[in-house]
C-alpha positions in Angstrom: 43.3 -53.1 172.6 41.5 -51.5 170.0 39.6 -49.2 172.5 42.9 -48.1 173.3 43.7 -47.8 169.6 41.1 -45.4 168.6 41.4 -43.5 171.9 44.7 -42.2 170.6 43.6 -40.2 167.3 44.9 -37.4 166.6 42.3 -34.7 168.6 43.1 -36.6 171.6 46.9 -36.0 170.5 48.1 -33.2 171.6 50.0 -31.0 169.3 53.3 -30.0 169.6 53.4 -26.2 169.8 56.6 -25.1 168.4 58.3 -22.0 166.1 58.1 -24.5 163.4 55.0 -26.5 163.6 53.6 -22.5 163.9 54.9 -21.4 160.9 54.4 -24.4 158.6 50.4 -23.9 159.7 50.7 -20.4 158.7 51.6 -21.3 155.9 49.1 -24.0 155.4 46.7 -21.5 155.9 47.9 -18.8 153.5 48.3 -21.4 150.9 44.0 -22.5 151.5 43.3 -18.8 151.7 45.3 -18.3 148.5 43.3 -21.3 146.9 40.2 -20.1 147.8 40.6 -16.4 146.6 41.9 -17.9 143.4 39.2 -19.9 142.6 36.7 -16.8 143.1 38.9 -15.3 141.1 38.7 -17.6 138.2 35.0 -17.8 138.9 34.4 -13.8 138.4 36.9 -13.8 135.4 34.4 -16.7 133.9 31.3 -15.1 135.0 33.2 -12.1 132.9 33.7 -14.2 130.1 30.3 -15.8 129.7 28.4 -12.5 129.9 30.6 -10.9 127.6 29.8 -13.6 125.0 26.5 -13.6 125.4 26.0 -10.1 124.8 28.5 -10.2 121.7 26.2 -13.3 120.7 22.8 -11.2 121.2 24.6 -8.4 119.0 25.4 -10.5 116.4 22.1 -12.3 116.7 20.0 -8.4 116.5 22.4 -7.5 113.3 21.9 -10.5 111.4 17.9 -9.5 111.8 18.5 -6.1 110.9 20.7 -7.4 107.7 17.6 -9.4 106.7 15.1 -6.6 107.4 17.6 -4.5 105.3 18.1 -6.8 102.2 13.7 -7.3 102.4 13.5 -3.6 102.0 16.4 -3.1 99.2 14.8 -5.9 97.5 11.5 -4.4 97.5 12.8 -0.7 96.9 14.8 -2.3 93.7 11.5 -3.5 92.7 10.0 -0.3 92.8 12.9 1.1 91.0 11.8 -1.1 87.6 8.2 -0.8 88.3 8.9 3.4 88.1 11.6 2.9 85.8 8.7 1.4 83.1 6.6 3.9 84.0 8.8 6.8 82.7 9.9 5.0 79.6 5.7 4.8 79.1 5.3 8.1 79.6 8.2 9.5 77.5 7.0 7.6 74.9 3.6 9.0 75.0 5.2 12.5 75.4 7.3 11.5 72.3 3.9 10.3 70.5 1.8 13.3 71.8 4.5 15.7 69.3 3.3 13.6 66.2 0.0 15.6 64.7 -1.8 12.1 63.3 -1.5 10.8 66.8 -3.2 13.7 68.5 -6.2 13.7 65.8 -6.5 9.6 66.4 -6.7 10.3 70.3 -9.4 13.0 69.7 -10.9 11.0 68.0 -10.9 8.1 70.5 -11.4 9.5 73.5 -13.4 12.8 72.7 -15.3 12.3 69.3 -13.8 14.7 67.8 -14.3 14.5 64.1 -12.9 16.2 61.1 -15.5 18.3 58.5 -17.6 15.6 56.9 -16.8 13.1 59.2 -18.8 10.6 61.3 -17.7 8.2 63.9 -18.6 5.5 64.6 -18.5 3.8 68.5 -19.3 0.0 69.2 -20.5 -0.5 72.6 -17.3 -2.2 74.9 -19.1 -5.9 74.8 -19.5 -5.9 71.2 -15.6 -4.6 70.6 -14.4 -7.8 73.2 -16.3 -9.9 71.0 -14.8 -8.2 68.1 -11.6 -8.8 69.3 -11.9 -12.3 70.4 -13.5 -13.9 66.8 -10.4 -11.5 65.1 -8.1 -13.9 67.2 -9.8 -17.2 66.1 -9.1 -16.4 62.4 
């Protein structure tokens, strides 16, 4: 009996072949081939998706670098700012120092020996003037 039994599945059936058995396969079909060009579709649309993240992600990844780069350099153009911003109040106060007469005879003086009628100057050598220096701070 079960010999018989699993003789009598359905490909040994034979299918009824009418208008309407015809059609509802049709439509079978239409509704797996709909299936399976929706689910390509959904598969390019996420394809779509992913790339387009990940190059919004390596933009946002290269301006964050570029925003650091950029605040390094401000930060070190800022500091160059006060570094050239000390140098010209130096230098106008020398130029305001260089109009006073006393100034310019001192810095003759200094730098060039230059010496007034009847005077003599006097220059210690430059390790004797640290040592001068240093036992003036100890008192």
């Amino acid at each position: 009996m079960e010999q018989k039994a699993r003789k009598f599945t359905s490909s040994s059936v034979a299918s009824i072949e009418t208008e309407y058995v015809r059609s509802m396969q049709r439509k079978e079909d239409w509704r797996r081939k709909q299936k399976k060009r929706l689910k390509v579709k959904l598969l390019i649309f996420a394809i779509i998706i992913v790339v387009t993240f990940g190059g919004i992600a390596s933009y946002n990844h290269q301006q964050k670098k570029m925003l650091a780069s950029k605040q390094q350099e401000k930060q070190e153009l800022i500091e160059q700012l006060a570094v050239k911003t000390s140098e010209q109040e130096q230098l106008k106060n020398q130029l305001l120092k260089l109009d006073d007469e006393e100034y310019i005879a001192k810095l003759a003086r200094k730098e060039y020996f230059v010496s007034n009628k009847n005077e003599i100057i006097f220059s210690l050598p430059e390790g004797k003037k640290k040592l001068n220096k240093k036992d003036d701070g100890k008192e």
